[in-house]
LUMBA-637003 format. One record per residue: x, y, z of N, C-alpha, C in turn; residue number from 1. Coordinates in Angstrom, 3 decimals. Example, Ala and Ser with C-alpha at 12.3 -4.5 7.8 and 13.67 -1.06 7.14 Angstrom:
BEGIN
pt n.u=13.190	n.v=-5.690	n.w=7.800	ca.u=12.300	ca.v=-4.500	ca.w=7.800	c.u=13.200	c.v=-3.300	c.w=7.800	pos=1 .
pt n.u=12.850	n.v=-2.250	n.w=7.080	ca.u=13.670	ca.v=-1.060	ca.w=7.140	c.u=12.900	c.v=0.030	c.w=7.870	pos=2 .
end
This chain:
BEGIN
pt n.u=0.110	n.v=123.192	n.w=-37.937	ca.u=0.587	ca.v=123.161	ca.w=-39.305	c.u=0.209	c.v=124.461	c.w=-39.992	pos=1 .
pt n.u=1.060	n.v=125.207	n.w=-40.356	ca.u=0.877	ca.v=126.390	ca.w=-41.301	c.u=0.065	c.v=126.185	c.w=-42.898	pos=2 .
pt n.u=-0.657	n.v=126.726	n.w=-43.049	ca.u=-1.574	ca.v=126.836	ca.w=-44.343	c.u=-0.844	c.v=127.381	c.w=-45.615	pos=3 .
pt n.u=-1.410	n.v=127.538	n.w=-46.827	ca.u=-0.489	ca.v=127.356	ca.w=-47.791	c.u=-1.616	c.v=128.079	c.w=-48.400	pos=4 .
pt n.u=-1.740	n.v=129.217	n.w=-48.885	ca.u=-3.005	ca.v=129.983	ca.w=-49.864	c.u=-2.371	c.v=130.622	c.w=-51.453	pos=5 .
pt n.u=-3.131	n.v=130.193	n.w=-52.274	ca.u=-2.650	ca.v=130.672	ca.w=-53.666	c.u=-3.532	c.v=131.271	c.w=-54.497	pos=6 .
pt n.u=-3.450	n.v=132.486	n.w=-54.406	ca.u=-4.550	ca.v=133.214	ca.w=-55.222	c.u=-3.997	c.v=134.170	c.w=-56.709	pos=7 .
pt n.u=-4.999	n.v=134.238	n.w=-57.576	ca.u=-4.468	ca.v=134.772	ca.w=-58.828	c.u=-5.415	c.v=136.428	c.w=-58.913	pos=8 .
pt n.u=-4.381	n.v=137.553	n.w=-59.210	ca.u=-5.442	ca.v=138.275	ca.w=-59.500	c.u=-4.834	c.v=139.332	c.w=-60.880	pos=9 .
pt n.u=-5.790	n.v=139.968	n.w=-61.019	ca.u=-5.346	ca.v=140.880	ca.w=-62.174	c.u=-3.831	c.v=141.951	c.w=-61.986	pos=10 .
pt n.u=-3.085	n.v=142.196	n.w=-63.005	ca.u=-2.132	ca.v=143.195	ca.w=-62.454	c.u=-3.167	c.v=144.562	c.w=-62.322	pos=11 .
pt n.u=-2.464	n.v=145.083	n.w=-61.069	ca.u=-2.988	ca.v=146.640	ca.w=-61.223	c.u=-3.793	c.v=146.284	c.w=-59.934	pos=12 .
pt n.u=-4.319	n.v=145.340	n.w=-59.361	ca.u=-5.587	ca.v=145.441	ca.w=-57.963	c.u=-4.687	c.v=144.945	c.w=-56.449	pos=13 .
pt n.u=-5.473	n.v=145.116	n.w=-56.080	ca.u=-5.154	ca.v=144.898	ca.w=-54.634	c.u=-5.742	c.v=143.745	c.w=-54.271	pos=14 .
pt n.u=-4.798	n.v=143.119	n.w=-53.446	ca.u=-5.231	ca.v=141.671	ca.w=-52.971	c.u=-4.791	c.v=142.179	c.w=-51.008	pos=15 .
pt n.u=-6.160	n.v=141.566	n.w=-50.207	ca.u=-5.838	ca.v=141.736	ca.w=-48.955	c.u=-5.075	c.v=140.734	c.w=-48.404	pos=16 .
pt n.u=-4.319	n.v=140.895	n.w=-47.307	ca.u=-3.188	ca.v=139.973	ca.w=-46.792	c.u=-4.246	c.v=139.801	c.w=-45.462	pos=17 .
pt n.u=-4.142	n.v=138.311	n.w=-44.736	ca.u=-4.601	ca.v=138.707	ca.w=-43.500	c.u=-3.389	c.v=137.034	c.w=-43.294	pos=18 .
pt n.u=-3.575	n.v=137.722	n.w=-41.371	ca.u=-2.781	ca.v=136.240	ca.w=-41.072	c.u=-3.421	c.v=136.725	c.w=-39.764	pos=19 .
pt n.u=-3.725	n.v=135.073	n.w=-39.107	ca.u=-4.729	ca.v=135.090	ca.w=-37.877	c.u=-3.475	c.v=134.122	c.w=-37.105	pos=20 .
pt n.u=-3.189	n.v=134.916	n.w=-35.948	ca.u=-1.960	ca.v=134.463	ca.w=-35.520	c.u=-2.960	c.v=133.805	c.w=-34.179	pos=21 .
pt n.u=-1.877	n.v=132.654	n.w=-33.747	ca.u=-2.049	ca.v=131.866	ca.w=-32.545	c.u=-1.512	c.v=131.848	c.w=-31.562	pos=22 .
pt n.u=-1.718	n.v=131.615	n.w=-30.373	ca.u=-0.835	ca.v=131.176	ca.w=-29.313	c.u=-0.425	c.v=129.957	c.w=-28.996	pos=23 .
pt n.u=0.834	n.v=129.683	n.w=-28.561	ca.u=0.868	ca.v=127.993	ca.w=-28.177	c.u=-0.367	c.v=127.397	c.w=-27.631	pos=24 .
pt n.u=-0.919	n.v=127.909	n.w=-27.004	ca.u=-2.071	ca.v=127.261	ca.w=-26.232	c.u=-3.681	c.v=127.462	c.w=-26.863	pos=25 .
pt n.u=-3.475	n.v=127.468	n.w=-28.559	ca.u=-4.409	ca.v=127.828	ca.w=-29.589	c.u=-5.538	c.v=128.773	c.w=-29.141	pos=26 .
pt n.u=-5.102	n.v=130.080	n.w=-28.385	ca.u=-5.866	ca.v=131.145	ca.w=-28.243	c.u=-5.184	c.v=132.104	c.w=-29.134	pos=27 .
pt n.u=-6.705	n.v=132.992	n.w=-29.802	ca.u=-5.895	ca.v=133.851	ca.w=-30.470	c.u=-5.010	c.v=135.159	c.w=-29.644	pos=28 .
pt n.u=-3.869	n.v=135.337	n.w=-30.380	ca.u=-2.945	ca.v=136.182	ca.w=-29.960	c.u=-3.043	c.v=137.663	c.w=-30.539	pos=29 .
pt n.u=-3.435	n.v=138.396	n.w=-29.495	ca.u=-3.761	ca.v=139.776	ca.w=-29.450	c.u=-3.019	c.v=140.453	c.w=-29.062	pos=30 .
pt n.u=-2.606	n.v=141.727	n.w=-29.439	ca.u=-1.938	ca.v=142.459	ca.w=-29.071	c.u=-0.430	c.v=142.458	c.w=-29.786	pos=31 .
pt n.u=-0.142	n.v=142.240	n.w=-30.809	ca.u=1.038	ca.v=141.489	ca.w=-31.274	c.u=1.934	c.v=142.433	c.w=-32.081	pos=32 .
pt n.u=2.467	n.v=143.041	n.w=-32.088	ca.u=3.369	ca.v=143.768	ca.w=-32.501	c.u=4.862	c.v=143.378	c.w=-33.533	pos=33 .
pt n.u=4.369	n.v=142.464	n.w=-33.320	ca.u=5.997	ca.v=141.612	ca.w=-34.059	c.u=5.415	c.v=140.537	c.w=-35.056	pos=34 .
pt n.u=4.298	n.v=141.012	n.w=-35.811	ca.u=4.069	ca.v=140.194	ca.w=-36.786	c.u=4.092	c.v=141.118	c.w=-38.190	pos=35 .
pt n.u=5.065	n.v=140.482	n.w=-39.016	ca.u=5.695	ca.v=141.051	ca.w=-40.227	c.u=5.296	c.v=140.243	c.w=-41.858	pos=36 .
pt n.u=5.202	n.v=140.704	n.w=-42.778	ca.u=5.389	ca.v=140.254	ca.w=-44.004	c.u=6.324	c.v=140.134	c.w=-44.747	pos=37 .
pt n.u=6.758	n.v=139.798	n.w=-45.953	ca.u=8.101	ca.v=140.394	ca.w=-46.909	c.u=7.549	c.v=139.497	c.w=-48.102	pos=38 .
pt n.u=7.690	n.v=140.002	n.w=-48.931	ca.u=7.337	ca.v=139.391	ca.w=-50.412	c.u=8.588	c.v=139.386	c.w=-51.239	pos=39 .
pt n.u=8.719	n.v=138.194	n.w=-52.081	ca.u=9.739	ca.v=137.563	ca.w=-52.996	c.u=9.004	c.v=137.259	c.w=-54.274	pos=40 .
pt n.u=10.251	n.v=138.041	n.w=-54.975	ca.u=9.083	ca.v=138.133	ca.w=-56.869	c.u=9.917	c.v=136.343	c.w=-57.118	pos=41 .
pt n.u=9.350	n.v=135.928	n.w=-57.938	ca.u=9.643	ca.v=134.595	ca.w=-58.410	c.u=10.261	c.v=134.540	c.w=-59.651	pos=42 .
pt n.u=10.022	n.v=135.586	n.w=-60.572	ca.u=10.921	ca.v=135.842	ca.w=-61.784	c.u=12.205	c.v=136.375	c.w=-61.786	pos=43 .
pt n.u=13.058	n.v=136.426	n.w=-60.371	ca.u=13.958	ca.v=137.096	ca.w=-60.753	c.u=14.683	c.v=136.630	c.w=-58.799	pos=44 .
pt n.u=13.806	n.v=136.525	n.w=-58.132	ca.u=13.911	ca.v=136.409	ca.w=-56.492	c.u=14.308	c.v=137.423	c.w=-55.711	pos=45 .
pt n.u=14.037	n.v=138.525	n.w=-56.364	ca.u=14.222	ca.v=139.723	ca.w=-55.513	c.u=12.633	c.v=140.032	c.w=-54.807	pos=46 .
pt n.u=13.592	n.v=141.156	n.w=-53.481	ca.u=12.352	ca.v=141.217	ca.w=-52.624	c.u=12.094	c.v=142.478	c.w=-52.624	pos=47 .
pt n.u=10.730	n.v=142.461	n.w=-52.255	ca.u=9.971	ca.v=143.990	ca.w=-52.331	c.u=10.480	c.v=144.830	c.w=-51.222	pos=48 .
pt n.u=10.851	n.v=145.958	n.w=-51.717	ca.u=11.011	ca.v=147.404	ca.w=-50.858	c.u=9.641	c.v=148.176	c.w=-50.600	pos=49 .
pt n.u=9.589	n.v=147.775	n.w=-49.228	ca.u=8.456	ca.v=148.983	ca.w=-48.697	c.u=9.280	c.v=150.340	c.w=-48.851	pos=50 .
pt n.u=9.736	n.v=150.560	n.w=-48.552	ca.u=10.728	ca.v=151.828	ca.w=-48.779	c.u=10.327	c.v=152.455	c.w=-50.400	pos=51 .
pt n.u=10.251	n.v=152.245	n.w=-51.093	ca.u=10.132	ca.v=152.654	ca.w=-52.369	c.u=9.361	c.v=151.834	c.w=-53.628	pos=52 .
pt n.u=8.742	n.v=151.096	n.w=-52.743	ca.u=7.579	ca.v=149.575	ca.w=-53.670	c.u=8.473	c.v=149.896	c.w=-54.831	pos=53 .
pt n.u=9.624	n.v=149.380	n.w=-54.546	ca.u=10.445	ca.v=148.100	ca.w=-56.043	c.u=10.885	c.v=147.387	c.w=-55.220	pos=54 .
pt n.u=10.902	n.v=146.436	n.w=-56.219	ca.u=11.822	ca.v=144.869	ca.w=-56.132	c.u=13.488	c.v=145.278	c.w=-56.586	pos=55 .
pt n.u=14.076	n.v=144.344	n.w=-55.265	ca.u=15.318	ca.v=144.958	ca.w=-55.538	c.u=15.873	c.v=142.956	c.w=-54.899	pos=56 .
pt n.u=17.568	n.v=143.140	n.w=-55.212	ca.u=18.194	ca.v=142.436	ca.w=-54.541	c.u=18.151	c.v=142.498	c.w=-53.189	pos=57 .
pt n.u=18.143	n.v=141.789	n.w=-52.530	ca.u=18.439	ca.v=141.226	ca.w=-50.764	c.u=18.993	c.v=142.494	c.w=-50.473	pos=58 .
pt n.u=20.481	n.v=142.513	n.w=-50.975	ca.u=21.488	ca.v=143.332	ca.w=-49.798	c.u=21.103	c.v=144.871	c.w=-50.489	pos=59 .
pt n.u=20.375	n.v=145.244	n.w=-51.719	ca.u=19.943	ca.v=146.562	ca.w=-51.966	c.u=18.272	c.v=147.133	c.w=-51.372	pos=60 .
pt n.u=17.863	n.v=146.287	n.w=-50.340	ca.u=16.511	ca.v=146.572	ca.w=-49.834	c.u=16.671	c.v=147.242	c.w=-48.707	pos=61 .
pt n.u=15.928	n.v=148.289	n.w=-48.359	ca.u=16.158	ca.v=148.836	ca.w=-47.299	c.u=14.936	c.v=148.781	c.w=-46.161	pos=62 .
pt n.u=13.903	n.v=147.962	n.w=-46.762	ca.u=12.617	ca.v=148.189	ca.w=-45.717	c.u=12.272	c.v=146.835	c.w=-46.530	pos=63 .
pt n.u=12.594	n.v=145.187	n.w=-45.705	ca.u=12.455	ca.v=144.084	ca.w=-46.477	c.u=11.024	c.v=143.917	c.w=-45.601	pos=64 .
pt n.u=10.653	n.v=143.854	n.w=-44.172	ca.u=9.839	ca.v=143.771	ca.w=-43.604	c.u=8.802	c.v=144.851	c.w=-43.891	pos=65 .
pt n.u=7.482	n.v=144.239	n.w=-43.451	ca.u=6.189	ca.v=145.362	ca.w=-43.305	c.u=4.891	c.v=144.513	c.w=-41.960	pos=66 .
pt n.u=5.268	n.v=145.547	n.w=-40.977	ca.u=4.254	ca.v=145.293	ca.w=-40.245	c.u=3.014	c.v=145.161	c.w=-40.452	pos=67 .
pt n.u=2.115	n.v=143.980	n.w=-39.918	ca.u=0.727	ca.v=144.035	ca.w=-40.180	c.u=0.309	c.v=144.374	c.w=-38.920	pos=68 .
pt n.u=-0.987	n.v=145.194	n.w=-38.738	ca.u=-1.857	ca.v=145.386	ca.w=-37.492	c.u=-2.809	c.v=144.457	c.w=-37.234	pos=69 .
pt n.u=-3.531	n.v=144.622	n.w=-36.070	ca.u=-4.620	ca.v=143.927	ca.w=-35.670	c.u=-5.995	c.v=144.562	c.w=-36.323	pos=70 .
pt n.u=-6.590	n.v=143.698	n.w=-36.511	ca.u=-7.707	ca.v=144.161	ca.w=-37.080	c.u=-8.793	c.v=144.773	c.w=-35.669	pos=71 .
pt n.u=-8.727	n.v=144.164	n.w=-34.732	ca.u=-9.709	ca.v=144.089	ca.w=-34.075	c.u=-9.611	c.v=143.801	c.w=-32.565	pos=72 .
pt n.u=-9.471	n.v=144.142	n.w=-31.334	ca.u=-8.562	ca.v=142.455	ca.w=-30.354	c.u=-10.026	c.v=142.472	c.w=-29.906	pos=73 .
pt n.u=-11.041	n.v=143.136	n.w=-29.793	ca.u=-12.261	ca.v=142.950	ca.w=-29.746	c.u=-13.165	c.v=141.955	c.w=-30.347	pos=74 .
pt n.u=-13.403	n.v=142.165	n.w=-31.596	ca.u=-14.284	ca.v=141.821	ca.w=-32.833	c.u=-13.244	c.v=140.847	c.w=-33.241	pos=75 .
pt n.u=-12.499	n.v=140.612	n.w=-33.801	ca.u=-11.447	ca.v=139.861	ca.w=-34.556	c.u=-10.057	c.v=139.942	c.w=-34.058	pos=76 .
pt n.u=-9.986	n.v=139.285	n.w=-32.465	ca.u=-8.963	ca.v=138.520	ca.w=-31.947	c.u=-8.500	c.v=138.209	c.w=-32.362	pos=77 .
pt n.u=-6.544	n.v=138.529	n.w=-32.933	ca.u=-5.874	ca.v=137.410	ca.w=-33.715	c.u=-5.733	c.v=137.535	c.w=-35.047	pos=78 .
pt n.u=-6.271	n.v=138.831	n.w=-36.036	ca.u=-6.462	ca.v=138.795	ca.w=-37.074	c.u=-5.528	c.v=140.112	c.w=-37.302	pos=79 .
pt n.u=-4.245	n.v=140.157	n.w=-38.409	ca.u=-3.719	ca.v=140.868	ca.w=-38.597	c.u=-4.058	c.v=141.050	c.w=-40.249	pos=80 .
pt n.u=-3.510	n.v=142.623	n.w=-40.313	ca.u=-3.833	ca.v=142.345	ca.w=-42.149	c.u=-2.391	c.v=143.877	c.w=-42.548	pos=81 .
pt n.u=-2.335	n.v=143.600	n.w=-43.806	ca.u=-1.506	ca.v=144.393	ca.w=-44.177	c.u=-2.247	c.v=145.815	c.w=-44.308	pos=82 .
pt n.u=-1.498	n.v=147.044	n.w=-43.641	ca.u=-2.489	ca.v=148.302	ca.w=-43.890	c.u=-1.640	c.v=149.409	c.w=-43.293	pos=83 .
pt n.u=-0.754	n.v=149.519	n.w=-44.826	ca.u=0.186	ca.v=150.438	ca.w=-44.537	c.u=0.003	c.v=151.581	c.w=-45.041	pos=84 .
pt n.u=0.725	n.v=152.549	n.w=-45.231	ca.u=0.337	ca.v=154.269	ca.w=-45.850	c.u=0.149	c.v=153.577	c.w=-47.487	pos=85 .
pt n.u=1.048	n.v=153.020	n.w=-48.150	ca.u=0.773	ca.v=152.890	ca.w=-49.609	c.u=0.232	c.v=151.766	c.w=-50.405	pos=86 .
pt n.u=-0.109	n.v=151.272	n.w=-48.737	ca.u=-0.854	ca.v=149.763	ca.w=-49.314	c.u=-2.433	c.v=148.995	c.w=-48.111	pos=87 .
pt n.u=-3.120	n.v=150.375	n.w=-48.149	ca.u=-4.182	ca.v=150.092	ca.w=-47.136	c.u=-4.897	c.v=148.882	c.w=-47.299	pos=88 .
pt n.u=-4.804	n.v=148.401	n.w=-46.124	ca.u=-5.832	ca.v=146.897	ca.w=-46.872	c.u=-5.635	c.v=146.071	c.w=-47.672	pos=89 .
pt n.u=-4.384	n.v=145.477	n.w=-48.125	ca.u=-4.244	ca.v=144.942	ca.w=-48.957	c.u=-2.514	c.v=145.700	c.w=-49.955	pos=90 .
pt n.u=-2.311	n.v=144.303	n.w=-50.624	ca.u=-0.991	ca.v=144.704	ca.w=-51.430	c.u=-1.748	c.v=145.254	c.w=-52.493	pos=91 .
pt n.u=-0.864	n.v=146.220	n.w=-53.055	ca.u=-1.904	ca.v=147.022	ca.w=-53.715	c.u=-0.574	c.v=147.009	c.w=-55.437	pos=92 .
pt n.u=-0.734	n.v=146.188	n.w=-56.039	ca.u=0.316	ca.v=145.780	ca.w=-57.166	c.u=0.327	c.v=146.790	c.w=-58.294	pos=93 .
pt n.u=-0.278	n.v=147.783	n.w=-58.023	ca.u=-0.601	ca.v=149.330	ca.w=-59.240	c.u=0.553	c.v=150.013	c.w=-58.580	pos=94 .
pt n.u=1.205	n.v=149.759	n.w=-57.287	ca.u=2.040	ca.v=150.583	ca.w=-56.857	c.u=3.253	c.v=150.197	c.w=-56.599	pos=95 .
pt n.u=3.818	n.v=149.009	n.w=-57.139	ca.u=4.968	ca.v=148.641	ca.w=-58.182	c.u=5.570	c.v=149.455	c.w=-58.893	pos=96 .
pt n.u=6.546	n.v=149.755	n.w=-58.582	ca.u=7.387	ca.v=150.758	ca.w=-59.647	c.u=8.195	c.v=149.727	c.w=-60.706	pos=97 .
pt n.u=8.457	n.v=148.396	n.w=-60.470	ca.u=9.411	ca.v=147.531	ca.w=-61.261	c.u=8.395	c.v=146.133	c.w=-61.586	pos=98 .
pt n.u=7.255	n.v=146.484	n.w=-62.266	ca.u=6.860	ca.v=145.091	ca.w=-62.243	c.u=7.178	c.v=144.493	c.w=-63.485	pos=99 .
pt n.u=6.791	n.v=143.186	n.w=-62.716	ca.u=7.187	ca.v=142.265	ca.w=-64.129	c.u=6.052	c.v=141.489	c.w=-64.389	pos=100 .
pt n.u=5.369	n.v=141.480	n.w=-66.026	ca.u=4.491	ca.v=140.920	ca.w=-66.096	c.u=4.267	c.v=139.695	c.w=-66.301	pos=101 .
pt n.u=3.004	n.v=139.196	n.w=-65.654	ca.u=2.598	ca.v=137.875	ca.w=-65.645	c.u=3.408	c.v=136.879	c.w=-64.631	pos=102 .
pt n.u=3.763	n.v=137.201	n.w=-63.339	ca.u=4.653	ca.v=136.984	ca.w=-62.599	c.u=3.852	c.v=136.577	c.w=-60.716	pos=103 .
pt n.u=4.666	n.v=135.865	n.w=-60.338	ca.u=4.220	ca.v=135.352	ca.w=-58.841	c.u=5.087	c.v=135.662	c.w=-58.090	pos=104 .
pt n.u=4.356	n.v=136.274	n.w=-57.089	ca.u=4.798	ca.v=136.843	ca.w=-56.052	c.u=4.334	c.v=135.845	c.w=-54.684	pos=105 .
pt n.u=5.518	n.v=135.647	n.w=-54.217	ca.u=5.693	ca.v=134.492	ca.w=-52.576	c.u=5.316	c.v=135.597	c.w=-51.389	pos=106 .
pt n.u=4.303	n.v=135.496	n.w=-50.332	ca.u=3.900	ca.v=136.231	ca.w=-49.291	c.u=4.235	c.v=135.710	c.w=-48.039	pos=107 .
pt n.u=5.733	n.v=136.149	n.w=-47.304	ca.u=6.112	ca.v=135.157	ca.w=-45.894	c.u=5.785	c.v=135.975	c.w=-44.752	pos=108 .
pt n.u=4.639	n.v=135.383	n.w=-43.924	ca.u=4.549	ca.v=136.286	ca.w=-42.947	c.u=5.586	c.v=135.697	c.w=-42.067	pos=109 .
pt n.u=6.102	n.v=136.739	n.w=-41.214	ca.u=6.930	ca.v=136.539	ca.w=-39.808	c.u=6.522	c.v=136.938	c.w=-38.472	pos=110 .
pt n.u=7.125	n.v=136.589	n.w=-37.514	ca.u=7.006	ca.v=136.607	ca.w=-36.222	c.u=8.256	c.v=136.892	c.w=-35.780	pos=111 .
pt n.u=8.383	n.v=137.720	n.w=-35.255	ca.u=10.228	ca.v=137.871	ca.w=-34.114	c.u=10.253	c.v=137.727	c.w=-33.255	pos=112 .
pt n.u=9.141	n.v=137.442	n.w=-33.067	ca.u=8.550	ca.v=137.209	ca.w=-31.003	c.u=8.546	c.v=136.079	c.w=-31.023	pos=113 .
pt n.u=8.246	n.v=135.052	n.w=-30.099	ca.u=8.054	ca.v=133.950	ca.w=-29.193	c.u=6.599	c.v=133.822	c.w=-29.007	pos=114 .
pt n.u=6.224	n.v=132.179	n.w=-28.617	ca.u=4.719	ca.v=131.899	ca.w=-28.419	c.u=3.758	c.v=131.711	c.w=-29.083	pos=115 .
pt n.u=4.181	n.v=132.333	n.w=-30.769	ca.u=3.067	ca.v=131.607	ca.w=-31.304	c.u=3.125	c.v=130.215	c.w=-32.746	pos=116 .
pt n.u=1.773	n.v=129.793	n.w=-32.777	ca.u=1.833	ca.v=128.958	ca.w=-33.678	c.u=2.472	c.v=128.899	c.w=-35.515	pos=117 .
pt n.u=2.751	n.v=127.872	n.w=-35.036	ca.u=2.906	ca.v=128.396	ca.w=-37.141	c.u=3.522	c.v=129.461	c.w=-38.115	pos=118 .
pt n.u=4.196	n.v=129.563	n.w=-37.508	ca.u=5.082	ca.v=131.050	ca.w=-38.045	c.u=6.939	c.v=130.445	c.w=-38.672	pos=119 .
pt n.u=7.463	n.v=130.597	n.w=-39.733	ca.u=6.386	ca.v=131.376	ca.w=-41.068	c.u=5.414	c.v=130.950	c.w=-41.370	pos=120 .
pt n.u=4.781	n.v=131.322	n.w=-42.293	ca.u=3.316	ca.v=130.925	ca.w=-43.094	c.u=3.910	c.v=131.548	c.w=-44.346	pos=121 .
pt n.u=3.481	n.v=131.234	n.w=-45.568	ca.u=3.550	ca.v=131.483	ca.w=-46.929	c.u=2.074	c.v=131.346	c.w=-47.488	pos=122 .
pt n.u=2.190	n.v=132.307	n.w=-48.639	ca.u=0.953	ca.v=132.350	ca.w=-49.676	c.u=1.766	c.v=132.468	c.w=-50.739	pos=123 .
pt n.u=1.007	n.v=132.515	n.w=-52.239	ca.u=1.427	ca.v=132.497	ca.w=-53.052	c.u=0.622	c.v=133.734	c.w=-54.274	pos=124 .
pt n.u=0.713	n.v=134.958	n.w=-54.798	ca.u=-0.011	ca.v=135.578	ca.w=-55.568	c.u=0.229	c.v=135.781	c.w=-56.866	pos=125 .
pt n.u=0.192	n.v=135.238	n.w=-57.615	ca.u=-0.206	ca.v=135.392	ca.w=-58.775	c.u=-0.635	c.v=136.446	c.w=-60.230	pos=126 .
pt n.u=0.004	n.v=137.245	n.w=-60.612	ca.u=-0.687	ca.v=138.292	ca.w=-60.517	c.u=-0.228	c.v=138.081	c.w=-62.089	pos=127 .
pt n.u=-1.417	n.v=138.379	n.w=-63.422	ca.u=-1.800	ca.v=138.417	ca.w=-64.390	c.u=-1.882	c.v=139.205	c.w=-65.119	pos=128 .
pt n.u=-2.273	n.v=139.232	n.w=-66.764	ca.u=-2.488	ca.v=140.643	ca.w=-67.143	c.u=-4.091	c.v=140.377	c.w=-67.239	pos=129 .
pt n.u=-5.105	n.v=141.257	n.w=-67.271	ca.u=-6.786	ca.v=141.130	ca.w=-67.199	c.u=-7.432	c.v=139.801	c.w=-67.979	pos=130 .
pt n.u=-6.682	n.v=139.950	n.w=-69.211	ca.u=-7.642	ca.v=138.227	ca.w=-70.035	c.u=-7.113	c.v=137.445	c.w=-69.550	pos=131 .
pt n.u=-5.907	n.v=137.018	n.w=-68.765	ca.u=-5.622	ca.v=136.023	ca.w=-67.997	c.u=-6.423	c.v=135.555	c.w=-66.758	pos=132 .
pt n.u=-7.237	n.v=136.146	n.w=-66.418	ca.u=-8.036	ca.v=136.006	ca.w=-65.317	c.u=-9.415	c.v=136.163	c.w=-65.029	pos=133 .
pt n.u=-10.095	n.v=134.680	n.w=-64.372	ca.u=-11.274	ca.v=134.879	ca.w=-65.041	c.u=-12.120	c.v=135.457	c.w=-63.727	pos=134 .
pt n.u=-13.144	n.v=136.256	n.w=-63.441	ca.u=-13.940	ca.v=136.629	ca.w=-62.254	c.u=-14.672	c.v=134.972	c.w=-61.953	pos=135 .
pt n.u=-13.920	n.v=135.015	n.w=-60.842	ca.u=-14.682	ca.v=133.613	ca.w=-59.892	c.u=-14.509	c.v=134.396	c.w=-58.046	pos=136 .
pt n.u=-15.511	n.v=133.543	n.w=-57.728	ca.u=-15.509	ca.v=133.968	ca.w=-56.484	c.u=-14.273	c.v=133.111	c.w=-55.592	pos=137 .
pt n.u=-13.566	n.v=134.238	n.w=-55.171	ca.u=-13.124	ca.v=133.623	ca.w=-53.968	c.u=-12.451	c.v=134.252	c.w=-53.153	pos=138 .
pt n.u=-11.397	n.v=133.550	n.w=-52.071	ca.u=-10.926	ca.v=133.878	ca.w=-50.830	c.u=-9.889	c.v=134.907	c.w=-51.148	pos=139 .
pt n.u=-9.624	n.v=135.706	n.w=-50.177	ca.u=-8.593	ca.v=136.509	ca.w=-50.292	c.u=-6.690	c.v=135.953	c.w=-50.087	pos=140 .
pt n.u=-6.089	n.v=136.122	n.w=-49.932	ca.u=-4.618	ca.v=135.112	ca.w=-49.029	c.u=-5.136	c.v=135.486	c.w=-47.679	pos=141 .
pt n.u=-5.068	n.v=134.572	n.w=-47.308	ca.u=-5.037	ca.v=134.502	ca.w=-45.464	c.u=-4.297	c.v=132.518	c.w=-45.095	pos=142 .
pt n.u=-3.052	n.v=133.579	n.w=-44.556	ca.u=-2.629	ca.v=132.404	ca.w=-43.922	c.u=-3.140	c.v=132.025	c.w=-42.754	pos=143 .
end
């Protein structure tokens, strides 16, 4: 069963993405190359352009996918995270060219490959203006 994570954070920060992918045979899956993200704004349902971090319509996106890497196949078997040139470690929402405030953003990771568990997975982010949000401890999205 795929997990369901909903986190709120300030506009302007970075929130880390991780997704710990499986194998049918619940070993983690290393080495994985075909595990993807794509984010959908909720105020409007357009999806984010890696190509130019805006939100655009479907058929005006030109980079709807974003590969995640492995963190580790050593240390952290199975653990992918988003960590691209303009978004190391995390979605990084200061680098929005079209945002919209006070708005949720849907996080679908994908798979194009075969073999593993649970794929899609969804999160949900949240993203605020600063007094909307109070400092509490918690988890990052990880599906």
């Amino acid at each position: 069963m795929a997990t369901y994570s909903s986190v709120c954070i300030n506009a302007g920060d970075k929130e880390p993405v991780v997704v710990f992918a499986l194998k049918n045979d619940n070993t983690p899956a290393t080495g994985r190359t075909d595990i993807y993200i794509f984010i959908n704004r909720s105020s409007d349902g357009c999806y984010f352009d890696w190509d130019d971090n805006t939100f655009k319509t479907g058929s005006a996106v030109i980079t709807m996918n974003q590969n995640l890497v492995e963190v580790s196949t050593t240390f952290s078997p199975g653990e992918y995270q988003l960590n691209s040139i303009d978004h190391s470690r995390g979605f990084d929402t200061s680098k929005i060219n079209n945002p919209v405030e006070d708005d949720t953003y849907f996080i679908t990771s994908i798979c194009t490959g075969s073999g593993l568990l649970g794929f899609p997975q969804k999160g949900e982010l949240r993203v605020r203006r600063m007094r909307d949000v109070e400092t509490i401890a918690r988890e990052p999205v990880i599906f």
